[in-house]
Backbone as JSON Lines, residues from 0, in Angstrom:
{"i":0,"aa":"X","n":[0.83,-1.18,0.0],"ca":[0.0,0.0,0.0],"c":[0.88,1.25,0.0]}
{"i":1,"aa":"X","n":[0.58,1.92,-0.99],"ca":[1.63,3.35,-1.21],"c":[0.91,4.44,-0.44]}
{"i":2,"aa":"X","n":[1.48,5.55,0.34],"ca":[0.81,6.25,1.76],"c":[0.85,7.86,0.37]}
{"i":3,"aa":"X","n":[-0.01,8.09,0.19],"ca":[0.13,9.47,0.19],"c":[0.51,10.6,0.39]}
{"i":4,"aa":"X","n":[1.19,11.6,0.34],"ca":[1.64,12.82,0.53],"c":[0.47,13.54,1.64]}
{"i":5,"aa":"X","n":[-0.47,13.59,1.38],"ca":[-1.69,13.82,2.33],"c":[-1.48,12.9,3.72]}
{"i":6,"aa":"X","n":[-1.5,11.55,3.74],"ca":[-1.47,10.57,4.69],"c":[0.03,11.07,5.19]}
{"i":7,"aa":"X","n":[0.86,11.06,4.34],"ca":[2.26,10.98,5.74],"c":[2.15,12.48,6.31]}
{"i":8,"aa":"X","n":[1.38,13.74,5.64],"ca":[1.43,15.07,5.9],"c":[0.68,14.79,7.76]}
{"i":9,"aa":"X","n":[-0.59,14.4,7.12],"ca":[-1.38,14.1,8.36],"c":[-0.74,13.11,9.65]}
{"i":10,"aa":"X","n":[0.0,12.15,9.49],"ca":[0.06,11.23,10.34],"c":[1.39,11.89,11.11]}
{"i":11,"aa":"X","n":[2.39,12.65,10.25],"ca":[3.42,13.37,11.19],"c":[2.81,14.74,11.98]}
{"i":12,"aa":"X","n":[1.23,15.15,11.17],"ca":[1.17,16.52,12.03],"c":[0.23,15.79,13.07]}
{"i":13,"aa":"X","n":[-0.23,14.58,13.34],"ca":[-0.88,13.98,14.47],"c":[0.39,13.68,15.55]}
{"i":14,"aa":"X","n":[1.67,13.68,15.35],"ca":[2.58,12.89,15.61],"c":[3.26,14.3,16.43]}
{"i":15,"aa":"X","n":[3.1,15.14,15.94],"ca":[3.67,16.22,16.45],"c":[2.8,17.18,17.71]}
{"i":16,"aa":"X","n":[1.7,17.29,17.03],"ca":[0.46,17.3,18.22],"c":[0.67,16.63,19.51]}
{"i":17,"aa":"X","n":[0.13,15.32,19.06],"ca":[0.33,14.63,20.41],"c":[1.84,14.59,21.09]}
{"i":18,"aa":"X","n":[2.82,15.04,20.46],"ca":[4.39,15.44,21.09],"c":[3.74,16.76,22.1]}
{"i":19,"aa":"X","n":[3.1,17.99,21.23],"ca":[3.28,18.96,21.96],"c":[2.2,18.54,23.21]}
{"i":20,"aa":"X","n":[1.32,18.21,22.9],"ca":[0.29,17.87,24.03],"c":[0.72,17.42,25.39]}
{"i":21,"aa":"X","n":[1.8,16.32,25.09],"ca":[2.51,15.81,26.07],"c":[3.47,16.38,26.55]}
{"i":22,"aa":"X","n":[4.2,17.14,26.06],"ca":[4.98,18.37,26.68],"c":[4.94,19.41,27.17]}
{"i":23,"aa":"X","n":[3.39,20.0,26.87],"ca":[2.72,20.8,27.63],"c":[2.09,20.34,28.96]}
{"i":24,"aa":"X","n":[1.63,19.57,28.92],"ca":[1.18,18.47,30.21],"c":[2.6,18.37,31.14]}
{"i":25,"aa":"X","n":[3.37,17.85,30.58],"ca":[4.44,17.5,31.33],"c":[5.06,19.17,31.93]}
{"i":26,"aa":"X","n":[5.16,20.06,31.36],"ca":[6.02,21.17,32.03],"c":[4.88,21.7,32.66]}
{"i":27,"aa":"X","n":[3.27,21.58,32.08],"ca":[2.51,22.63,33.24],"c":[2.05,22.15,34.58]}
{"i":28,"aa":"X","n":[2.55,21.03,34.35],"ca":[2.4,20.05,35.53],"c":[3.55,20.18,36.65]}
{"i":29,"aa":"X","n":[4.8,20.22,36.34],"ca":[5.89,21.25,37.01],"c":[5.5,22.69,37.32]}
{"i":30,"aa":"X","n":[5.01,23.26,36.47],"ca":[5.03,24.71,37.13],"c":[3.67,24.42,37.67]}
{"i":31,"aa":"X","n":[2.57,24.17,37.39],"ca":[1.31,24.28,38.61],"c":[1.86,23.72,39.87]}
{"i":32,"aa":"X","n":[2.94,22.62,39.88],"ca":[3.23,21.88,41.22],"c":[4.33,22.91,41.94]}
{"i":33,"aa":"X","n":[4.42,24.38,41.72],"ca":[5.65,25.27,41.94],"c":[4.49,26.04,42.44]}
{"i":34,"aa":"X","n":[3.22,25.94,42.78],"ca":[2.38,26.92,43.65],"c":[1.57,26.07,44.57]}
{"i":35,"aa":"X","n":[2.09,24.59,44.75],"ca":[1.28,23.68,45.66],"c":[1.71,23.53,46.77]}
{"i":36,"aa":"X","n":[1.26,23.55,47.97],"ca":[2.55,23.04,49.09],"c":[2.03,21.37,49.49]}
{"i":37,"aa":"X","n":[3.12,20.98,49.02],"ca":[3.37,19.12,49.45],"c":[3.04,18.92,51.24]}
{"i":38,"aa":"X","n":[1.34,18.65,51.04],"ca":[1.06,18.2,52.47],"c":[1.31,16.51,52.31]}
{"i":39,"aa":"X","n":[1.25,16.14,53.4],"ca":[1.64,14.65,53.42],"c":[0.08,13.74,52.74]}
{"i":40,"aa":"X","n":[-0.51,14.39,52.87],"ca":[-1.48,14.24,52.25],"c":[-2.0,14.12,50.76]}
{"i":41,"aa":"X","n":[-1.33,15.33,50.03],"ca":[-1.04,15.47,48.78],"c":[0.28,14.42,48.1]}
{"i":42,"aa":"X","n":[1.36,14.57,49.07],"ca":[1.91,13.42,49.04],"c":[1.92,11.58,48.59]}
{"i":43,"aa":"X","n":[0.62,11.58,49.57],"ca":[0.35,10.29,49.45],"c":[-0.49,9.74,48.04]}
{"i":44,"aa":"X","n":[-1.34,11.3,47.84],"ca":[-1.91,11.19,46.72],"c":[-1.18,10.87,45.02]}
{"i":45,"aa":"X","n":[0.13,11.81,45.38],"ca":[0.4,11.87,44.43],"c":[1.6,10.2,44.16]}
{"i":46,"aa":"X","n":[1.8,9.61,45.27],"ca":[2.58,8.4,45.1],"c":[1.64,7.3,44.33]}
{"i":47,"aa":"X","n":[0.19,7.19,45.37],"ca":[-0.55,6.54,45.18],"c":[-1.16,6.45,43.36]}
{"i":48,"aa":"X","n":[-1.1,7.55,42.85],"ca":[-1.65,8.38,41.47],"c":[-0.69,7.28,40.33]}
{"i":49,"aa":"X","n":[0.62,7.34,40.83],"ca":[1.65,6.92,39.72],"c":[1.33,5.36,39.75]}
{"i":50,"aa":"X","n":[1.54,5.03,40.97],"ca":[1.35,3.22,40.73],"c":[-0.46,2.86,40.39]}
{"i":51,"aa":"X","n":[-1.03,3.56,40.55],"ca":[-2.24,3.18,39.66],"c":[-2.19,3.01,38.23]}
{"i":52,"aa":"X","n":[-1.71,4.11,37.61],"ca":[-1.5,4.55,36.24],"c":[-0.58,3.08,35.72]}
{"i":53,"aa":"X","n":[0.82,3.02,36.51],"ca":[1.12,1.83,36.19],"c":[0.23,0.88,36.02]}
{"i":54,"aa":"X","n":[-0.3,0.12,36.97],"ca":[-1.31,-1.01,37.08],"c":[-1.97,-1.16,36.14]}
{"i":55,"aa":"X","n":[-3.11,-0.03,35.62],"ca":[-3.58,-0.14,34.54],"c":[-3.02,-0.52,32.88]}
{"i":56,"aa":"X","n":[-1.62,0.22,33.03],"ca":[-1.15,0.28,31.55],"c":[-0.66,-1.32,31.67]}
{"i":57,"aa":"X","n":[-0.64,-2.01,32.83],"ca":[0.37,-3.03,32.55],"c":[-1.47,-4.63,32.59]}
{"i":58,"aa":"X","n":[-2.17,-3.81,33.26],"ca":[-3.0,-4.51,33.48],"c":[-3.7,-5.25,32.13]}
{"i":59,"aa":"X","n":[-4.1,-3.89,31.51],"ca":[-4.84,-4.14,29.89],"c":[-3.84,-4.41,28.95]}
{"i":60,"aa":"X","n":[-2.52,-4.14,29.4],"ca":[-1.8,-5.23,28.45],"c":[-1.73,-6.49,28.48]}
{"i":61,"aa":"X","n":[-1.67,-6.91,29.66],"ca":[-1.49,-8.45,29.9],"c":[-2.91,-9.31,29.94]}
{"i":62,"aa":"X","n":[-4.08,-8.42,29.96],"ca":[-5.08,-8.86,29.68],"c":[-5.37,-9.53,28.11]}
{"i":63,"aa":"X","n":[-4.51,-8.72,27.25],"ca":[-4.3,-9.26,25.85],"c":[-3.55,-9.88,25.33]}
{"i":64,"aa":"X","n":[-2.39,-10.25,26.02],"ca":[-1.64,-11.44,26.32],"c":[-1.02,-12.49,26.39]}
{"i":65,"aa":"X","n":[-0.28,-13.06,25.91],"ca":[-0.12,-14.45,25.68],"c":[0.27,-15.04,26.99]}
{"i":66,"aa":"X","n":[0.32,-17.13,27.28],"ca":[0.63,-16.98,28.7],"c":[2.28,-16.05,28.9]}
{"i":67,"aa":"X","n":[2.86,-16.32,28.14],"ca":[4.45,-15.77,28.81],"c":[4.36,-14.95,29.15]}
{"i":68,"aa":"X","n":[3.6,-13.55,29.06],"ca":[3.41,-12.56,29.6],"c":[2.49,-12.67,31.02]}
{"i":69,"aa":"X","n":[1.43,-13.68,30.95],"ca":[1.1,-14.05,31.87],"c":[1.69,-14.35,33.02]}
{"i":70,"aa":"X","n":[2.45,-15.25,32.93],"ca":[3.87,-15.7,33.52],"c":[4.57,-14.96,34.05]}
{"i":71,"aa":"X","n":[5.31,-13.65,33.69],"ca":[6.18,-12.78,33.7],"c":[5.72,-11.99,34.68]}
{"i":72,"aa":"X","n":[4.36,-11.45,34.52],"ca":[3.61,-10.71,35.27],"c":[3.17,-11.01,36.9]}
{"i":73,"aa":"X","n":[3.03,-12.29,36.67],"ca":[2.52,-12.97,38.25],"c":[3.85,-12.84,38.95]}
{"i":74,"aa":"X","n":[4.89,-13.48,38.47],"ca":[6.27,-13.33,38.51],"c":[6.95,-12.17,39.15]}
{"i":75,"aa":"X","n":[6.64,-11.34,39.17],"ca":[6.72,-9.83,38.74],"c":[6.14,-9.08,40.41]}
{"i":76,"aa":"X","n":[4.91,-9.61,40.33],"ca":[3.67,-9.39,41.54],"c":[4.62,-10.35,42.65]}
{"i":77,"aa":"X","n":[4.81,-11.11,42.53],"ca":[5.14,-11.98,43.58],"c":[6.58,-11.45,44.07]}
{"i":78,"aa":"X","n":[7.25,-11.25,43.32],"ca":[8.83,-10.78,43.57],"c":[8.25,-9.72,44.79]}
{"i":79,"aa":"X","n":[7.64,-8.79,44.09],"ca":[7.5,-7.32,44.56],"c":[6.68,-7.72,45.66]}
{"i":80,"aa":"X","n":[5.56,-8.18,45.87],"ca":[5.1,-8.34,47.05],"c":[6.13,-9.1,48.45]}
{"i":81,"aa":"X","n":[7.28,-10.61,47.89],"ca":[8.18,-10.39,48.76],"c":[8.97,-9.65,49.28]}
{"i":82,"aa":"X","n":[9.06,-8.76,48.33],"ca":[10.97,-8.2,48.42],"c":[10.92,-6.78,48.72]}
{"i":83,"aa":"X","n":[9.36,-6.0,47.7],"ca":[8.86,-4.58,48.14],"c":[10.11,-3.84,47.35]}
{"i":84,"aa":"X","n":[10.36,-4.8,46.16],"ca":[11.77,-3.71,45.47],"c":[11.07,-3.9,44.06]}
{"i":85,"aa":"X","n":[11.1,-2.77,43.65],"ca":[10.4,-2.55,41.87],"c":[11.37,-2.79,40.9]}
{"i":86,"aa":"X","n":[12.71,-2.81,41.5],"ca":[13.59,-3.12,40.62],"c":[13.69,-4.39,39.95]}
{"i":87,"aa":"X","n":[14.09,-4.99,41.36],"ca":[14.19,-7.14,41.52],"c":[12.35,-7.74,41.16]}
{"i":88,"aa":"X","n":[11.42,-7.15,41.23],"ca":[10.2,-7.43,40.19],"c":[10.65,-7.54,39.06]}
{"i":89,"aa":"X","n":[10.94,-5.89,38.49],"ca":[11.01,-5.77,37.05],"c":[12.05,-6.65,36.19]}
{"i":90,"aa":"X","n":[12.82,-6.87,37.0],"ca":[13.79,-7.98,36.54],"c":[13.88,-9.25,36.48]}
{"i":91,"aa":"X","n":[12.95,-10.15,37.53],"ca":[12.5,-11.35,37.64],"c":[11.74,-11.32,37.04]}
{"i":92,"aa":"X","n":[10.7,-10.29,36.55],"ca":[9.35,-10.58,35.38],"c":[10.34,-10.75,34.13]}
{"i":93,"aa":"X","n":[10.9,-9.67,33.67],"ca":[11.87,-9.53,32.87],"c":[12.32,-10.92,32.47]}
{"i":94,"aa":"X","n":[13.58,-11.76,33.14],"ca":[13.86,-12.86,33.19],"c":[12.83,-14.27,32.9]}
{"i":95,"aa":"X","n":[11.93,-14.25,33.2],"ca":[10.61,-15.18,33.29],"c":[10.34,-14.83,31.64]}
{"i":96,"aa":"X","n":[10.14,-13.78,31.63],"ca":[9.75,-13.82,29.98],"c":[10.58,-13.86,28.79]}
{"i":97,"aa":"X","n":[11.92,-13.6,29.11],"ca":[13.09,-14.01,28.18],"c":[12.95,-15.45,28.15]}
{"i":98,"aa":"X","n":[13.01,-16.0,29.59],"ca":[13.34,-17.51,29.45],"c":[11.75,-18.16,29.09]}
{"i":99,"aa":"X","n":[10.55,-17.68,29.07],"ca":[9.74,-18.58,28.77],"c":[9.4,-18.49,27.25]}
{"i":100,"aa":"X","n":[10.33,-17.24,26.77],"ca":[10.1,-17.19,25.08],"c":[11.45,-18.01,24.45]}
{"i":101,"aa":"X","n":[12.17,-17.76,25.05],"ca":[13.63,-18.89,24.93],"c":[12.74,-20.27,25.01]}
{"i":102,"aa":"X","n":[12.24,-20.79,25.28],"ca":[11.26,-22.29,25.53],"c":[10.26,-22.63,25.0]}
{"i":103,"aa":"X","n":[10.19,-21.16,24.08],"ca":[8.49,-21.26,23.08],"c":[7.44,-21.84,23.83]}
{"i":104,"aa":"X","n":[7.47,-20.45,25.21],"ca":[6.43,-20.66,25.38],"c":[5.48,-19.39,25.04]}
């Protein structure tokens, strides 16, 4: 399928949009947080905010899934629920899914 001059015009000025969109988000989100004062409260909110966001993005992915990702993921949950380190998760999921695609699974 040959893309058009129109189509690649459009798909880089969608591409650039959603760049600025996200860069505007991202810096006004710094400067609105430069007139907030960090109660422990707001605090908690805002820790709590990030690992949701995670959860989800990782959630509806693995909902679509094959098992190795399945695998990787429980893997992943379990590390972190022993160990309470996001690192040694991300790396034992990590590992689980190298080696269960190394095994075709």
């Amino acid at each position: 399928m040959a893309e058009t001059m129109a189509e690649t015009i459009a798909a880089l000025g969608a591409v650039t949009l959603l760049a600025a969109v996200t860069m505007a988000t991202r810096f006004g989100g710094v400067w609105l947080m430069a007139y907030v004062r960090i109660t422990p409260r707001i605090e908690a909110f805002l820790k709590s905010m990030s690992v949701s966001v995670l959860i989800s993005i990782v959630v509806t992915t693995t909902w679509a899934a094959g098992s190795r990702i399945w695998l990787a993921v429980v893997t992943a949950a379990l590390v972190m629920l022993a160990t309470r380190s996001a690192v040694g998760a991300m790396l034992a999921g990590t590992a689980v899914a190298a080696l269960a695609r190394a095994f075709g699974l």
